[in-house]
ZADOTOR-811060 format. One record per atom (N, C-alpha, C): residue in three letters; chain; atom name; x, y, z negated. Coordinates in Angstrom, 1 decimal, always signed. Example, Ala and Ser with C-alpha at 12.3 -4.5 7.8 and 13.67 -1.06 7.14 Angstrom:
2
['ALA','A','N',[+13.2,-5.7,-7.8]]
['ALA','A','CA',[+12.3,-4.5,-7.8]]
['ALA','A','C',[+13.2,-3.3,-7.8]]
['SER','A','N',[+12.8,-2.2,-7.1]]
['SER','A','CA',[+13.7,-1.1,-7.1]]
['SER','A','C',[+12.9,+0.0,-7.9]]
# end
This chain:
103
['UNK','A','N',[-23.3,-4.3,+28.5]]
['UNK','A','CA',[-23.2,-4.3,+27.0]]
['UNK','A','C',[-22.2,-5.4,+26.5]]
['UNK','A','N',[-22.3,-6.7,+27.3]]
['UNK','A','CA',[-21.4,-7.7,+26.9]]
['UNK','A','C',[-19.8,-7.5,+27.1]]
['UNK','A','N',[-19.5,-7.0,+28.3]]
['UNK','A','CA',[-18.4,-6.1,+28.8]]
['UNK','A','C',[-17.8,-5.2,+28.1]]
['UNK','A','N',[-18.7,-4.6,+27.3]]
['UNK','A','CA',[-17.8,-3.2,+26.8]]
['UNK','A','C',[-17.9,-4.1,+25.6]]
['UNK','A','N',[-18.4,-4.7,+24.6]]
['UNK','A','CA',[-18.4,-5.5,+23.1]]
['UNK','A','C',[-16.8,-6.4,+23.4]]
['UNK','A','N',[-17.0,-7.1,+24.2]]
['UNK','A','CA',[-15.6,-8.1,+24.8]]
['UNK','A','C',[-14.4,-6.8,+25.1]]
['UNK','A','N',[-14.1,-6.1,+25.7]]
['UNK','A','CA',[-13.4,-5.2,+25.3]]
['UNK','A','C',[-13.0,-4.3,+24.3]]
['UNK','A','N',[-13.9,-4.0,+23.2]]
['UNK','A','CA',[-13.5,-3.1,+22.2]]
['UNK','A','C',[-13.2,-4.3,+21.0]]
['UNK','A','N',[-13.8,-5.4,+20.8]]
['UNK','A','CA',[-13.7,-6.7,+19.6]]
['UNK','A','C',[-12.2,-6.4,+19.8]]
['UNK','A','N',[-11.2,-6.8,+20.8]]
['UNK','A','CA',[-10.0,-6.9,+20.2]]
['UNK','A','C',[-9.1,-5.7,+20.0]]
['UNK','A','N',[-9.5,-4.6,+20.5]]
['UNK','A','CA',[-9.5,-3.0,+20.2]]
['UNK','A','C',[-9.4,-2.9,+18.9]]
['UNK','A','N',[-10.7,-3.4,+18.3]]
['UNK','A','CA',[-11.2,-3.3,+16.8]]
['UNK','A','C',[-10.1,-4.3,+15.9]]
['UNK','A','N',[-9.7,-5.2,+16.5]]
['UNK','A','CA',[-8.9,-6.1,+15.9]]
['UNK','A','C',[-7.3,-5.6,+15.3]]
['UNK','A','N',[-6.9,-4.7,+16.5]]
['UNK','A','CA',[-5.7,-4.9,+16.7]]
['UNK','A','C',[-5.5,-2.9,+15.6]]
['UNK','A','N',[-6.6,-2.5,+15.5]]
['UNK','A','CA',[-7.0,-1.4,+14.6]]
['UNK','A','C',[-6.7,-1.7,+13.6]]
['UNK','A','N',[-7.2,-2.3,+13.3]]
['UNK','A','CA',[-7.3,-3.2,+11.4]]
['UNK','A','C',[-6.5,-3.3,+11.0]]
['UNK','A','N',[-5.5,-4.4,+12.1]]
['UNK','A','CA',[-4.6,-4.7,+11.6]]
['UNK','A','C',[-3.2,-3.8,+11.8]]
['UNK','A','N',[-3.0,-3.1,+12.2]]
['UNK','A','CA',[-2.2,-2.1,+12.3]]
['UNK','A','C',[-2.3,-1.5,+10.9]]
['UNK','A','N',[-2.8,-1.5,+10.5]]
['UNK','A','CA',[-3.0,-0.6,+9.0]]
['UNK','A','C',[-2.6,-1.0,+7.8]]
['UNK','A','N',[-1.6,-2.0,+8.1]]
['UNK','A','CA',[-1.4,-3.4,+6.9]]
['UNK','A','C',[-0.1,-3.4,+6.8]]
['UNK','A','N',[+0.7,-2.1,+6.3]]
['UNK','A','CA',[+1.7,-1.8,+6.3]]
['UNK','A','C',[+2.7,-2.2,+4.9]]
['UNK','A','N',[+3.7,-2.7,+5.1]]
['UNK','A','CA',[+4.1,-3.0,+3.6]]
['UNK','A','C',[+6.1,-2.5,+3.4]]
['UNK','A','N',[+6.2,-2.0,+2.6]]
['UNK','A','CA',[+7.3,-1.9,+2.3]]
['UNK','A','C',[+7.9,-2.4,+1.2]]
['UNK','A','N',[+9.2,-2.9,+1.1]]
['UNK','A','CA',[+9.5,-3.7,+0.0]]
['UNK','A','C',[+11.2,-3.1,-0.3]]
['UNK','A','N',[+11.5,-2.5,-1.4]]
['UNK','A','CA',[+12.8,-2.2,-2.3]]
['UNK','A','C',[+13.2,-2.9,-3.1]]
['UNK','A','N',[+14.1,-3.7,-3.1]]
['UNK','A','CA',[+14.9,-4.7,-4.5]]
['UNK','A','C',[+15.6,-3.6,-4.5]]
['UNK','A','N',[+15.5,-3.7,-6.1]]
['UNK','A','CA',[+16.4,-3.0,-6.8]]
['UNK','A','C',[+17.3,-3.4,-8.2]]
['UNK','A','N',[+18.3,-3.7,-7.8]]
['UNK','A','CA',[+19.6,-4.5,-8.5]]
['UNK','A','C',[+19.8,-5.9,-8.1]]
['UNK','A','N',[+19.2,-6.8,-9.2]]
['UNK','A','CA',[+18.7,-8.3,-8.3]]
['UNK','A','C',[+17.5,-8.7,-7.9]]
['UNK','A','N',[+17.2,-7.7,-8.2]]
['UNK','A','CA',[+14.7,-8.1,-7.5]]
['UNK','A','C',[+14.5,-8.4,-9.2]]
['UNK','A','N',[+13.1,-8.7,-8.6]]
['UNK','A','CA',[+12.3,-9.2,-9.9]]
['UNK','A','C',[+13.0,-10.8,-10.0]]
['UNK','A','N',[+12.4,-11.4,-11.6]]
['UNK','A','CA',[+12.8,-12.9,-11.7]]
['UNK','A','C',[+11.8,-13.5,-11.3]]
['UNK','A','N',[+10.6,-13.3,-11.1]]
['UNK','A','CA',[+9.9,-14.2,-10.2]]
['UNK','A','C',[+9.2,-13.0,-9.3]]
['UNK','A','N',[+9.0,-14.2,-8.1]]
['UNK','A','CA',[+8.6,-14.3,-7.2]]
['UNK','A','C',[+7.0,-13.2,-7.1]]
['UNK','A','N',[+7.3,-12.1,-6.4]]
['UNK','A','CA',[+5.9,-11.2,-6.6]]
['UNK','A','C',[+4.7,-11.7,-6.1]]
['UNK','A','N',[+4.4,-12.6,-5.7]]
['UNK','A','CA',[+2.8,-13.3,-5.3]]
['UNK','A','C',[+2.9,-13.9,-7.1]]
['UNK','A','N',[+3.7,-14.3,-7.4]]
['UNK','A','CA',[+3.7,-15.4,-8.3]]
['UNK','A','C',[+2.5,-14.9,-9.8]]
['UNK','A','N',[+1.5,-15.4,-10.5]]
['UNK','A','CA',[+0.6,-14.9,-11.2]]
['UNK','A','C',[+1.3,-14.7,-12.6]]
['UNK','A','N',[+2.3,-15.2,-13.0]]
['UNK','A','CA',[+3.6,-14.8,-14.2]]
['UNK','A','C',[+4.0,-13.7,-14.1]]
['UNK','A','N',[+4.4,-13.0,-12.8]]
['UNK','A','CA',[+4.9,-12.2,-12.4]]
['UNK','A','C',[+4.6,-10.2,-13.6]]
['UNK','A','N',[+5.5,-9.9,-13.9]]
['UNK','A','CA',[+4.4,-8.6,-14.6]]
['UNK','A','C',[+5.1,-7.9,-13.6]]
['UNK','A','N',[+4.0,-7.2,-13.1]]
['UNK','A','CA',[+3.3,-6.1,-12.4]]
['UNK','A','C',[+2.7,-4.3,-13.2]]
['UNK','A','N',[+3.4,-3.5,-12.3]]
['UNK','A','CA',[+3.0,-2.6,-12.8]]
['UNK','A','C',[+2.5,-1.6,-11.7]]
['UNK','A','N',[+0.9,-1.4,-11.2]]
['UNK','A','CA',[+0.4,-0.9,-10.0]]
['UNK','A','C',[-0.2,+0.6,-10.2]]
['UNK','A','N',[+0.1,+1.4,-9.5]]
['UNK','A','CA',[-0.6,+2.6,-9.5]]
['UNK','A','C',[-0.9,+3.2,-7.6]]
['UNK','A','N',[-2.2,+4.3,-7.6]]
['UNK','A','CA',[-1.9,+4.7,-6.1]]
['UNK','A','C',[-1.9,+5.9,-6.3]]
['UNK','A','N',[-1.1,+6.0,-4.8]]
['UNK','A','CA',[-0.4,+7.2,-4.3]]
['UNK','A','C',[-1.6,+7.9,-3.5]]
['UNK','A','N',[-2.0,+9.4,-3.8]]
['UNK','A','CA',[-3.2,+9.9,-3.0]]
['UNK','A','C',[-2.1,+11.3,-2.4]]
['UNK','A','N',[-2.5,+11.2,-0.9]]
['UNK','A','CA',[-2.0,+12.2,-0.2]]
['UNK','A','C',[-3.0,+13.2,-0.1]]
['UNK','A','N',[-2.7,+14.4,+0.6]]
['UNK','A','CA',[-3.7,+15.1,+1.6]]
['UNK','A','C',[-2.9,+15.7,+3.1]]
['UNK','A','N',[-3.8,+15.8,+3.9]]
['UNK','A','CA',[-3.4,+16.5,+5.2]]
['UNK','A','C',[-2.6,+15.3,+5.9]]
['UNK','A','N',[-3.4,+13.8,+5.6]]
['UNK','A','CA',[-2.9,+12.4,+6.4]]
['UNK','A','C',[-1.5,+12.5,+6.0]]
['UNK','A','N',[-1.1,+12.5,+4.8]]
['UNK','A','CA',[+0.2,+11.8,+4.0]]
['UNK','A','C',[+1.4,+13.0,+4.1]]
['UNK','A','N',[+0.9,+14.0,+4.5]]
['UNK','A','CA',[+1.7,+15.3,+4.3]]
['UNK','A','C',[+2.4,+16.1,+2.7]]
['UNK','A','N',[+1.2,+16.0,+2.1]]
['UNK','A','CA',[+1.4,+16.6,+1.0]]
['UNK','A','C',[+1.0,+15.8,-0.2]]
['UNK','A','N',[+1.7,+15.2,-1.0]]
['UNK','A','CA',[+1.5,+14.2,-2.2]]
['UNK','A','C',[+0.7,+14.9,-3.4]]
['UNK','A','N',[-0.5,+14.5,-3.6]]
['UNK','A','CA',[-1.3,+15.0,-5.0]]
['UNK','A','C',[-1.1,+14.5,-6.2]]
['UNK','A','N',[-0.3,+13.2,-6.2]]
['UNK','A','CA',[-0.1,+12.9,-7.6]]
['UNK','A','C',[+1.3,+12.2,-7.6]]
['UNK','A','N',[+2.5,+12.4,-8.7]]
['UNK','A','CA',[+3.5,+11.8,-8.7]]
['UNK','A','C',[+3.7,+10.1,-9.3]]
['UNK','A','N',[+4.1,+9.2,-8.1]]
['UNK','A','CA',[+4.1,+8.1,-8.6]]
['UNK','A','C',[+5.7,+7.7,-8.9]]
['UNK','A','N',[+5.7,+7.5,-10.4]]
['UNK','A','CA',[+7.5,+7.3,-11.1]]
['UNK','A','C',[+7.6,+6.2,-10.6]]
['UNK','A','N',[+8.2,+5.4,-10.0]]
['UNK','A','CA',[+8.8,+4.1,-10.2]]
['UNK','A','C',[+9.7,+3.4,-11.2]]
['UNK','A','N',[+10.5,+4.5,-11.5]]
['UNK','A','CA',[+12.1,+4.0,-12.4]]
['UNK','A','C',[+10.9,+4.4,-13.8]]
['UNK','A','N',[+9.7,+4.9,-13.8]]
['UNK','A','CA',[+9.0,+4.9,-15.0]]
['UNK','A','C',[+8.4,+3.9,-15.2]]
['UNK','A','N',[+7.9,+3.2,-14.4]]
['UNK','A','CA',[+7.0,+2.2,-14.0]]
['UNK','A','C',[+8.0,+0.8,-14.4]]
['UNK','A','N',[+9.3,+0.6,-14.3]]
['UNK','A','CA',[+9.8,-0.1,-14.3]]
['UNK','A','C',[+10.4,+0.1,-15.5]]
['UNK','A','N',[+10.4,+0.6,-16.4]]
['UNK','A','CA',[+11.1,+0.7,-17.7]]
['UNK','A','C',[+12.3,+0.7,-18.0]]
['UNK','A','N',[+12.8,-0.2,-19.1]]
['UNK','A','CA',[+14.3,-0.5,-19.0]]
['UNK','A','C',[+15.0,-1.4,-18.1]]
['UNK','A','N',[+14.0,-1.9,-17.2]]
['UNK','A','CA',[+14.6,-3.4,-15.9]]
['UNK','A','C',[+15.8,-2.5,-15.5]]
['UNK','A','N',[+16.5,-3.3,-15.0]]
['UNK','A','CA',[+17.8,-2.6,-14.3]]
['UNK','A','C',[+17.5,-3.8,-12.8]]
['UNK','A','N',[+16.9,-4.8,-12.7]]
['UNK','A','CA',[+16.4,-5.7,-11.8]]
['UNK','A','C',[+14.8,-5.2,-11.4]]
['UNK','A','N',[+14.3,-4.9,-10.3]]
['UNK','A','CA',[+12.8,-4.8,-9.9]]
['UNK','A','C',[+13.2,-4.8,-8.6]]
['UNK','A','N',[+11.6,-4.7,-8.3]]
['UNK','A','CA',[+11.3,-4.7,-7.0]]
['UNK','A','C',[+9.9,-3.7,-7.0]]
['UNK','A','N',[+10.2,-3.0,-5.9]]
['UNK','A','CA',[+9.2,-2.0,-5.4]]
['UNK','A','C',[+8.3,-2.2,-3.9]]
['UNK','A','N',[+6.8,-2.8,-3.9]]
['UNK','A','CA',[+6.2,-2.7,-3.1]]
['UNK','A','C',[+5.1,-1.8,-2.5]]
['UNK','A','N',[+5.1,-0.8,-1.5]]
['UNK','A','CA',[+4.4,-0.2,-0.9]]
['UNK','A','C',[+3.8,-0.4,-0.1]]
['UNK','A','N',[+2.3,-0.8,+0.3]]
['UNK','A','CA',[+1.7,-0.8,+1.3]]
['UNK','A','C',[-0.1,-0.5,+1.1]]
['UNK','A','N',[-0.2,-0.2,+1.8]]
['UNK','A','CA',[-2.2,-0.1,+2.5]]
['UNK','A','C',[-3.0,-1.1,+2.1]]
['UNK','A','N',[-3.3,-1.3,+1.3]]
['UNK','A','CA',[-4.2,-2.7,+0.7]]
['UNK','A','C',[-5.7,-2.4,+1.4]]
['UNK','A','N',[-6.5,-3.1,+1.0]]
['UNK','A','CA',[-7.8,-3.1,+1.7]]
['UNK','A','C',[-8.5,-2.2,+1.5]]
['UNK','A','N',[-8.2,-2.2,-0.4]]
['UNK','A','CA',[-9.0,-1.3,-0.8]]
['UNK','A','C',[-8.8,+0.5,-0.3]]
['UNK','A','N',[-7.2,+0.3,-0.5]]
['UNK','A','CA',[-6.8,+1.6,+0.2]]
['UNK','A','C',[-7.3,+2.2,+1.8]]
['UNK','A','N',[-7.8,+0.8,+2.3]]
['UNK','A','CA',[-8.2,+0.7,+3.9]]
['UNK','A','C',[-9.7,+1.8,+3.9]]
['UNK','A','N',[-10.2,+0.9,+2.5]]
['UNK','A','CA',[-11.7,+1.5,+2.6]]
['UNK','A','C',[-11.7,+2.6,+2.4]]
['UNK','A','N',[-10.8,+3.0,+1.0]]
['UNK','A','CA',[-11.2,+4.6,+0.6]]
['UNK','A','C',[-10.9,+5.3,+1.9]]
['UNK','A','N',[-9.7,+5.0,+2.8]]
['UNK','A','CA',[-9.0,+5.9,+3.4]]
['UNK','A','C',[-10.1,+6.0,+4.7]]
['UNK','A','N',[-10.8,+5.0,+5.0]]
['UNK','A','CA',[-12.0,+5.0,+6.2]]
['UNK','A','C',[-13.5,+6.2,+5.6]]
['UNK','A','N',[-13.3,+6.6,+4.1]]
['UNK','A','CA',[-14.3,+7.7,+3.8]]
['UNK','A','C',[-13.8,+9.1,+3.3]]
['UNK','A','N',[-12.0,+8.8,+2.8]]
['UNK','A','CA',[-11.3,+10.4,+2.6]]
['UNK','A','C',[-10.7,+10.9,+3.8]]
['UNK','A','N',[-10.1,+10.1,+4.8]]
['UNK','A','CA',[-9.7,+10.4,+5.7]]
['UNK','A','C',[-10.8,+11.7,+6.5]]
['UNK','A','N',[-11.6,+11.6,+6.3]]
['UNK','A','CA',[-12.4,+12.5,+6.9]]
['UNK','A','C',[-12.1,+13.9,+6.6]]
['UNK','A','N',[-11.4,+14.1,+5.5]]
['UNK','A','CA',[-11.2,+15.4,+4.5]]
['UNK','A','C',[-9.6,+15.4,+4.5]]
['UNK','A','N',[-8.6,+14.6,+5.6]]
['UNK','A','CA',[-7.4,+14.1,+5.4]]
['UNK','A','C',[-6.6,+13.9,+3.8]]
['UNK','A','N',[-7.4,+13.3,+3.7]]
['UNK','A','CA',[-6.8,+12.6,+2.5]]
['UNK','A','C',[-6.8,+10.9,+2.2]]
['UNK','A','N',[-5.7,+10.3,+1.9]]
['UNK','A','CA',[-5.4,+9.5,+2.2]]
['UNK','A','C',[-4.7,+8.6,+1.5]]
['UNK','A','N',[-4.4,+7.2,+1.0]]
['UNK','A','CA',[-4.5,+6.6,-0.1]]
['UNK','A','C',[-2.8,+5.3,+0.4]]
['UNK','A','N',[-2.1,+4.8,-0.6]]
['UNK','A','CA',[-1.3,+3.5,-0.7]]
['UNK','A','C',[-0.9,+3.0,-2.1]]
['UNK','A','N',[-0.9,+1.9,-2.0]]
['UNK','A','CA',[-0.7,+1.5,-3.2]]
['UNK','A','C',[+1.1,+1.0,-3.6]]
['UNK','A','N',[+1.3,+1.5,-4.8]]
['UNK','A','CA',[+2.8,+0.9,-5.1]]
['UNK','A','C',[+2.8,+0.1,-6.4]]
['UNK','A','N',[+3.5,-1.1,-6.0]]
['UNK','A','CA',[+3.4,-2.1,-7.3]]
['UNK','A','C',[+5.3,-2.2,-7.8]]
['UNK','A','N',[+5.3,-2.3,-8.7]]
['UNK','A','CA',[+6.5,-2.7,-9.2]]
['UNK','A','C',[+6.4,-4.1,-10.2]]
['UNK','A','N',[+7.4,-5.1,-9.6]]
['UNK','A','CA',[+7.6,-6.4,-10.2]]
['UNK','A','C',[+9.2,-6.5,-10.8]]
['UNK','A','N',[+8.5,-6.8,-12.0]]
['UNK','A','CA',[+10.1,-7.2,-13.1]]
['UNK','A','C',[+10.9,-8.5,-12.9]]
# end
């Protein structure tokens, strides 16, 4: 039992983290601050697939989301939360990521 627990812990590890996917688009000169930064305005919505990221259920605008900026930045990735839904829709392939846009 110890054997097989010591073999799957970093199985389980290297699972998790594989799923922490991030993509990042400047667009023109980026945002003026720094996107961790709490100044920062942020504009977040998520993207719901079906059939494991095949077919898109809902349209996420970016250049809407970003308004009149001619400067942003576009981040895409799997947040936790996205982790969780996706560990209870994924059953039904459907599947979740979040995109943030920083001015």
């Amino acid at each position: 039992m110890k054997r097989t627990l010591a073999a799957l812990l970093p199985l389980l590890g290297v699972c998790l983290r594989a799923g922490c996917a991030v993509h990042t688009h400047v667009i023109g000169d980026g945002s003026a601050a720094p996107a961790d930064s709490p100044g920062a305005d942020k504009v977040k919505q998520r993207q719901w697939y079906a059939l494991w990221g095949l077919v898109a259920r809902n349209d996420v605008q970016t250049d809407q989301m970003a308004g009149e900026d001619a400067d942003y930045e576009i981040r895409t990735e799997v947040t936790f939360v996205d982790g969780l839904i996706n560990a209870v829709t994924s059953i039904v392939t459907v599947t979740t990521r979040s995109v943030t846009v920083t001015k």
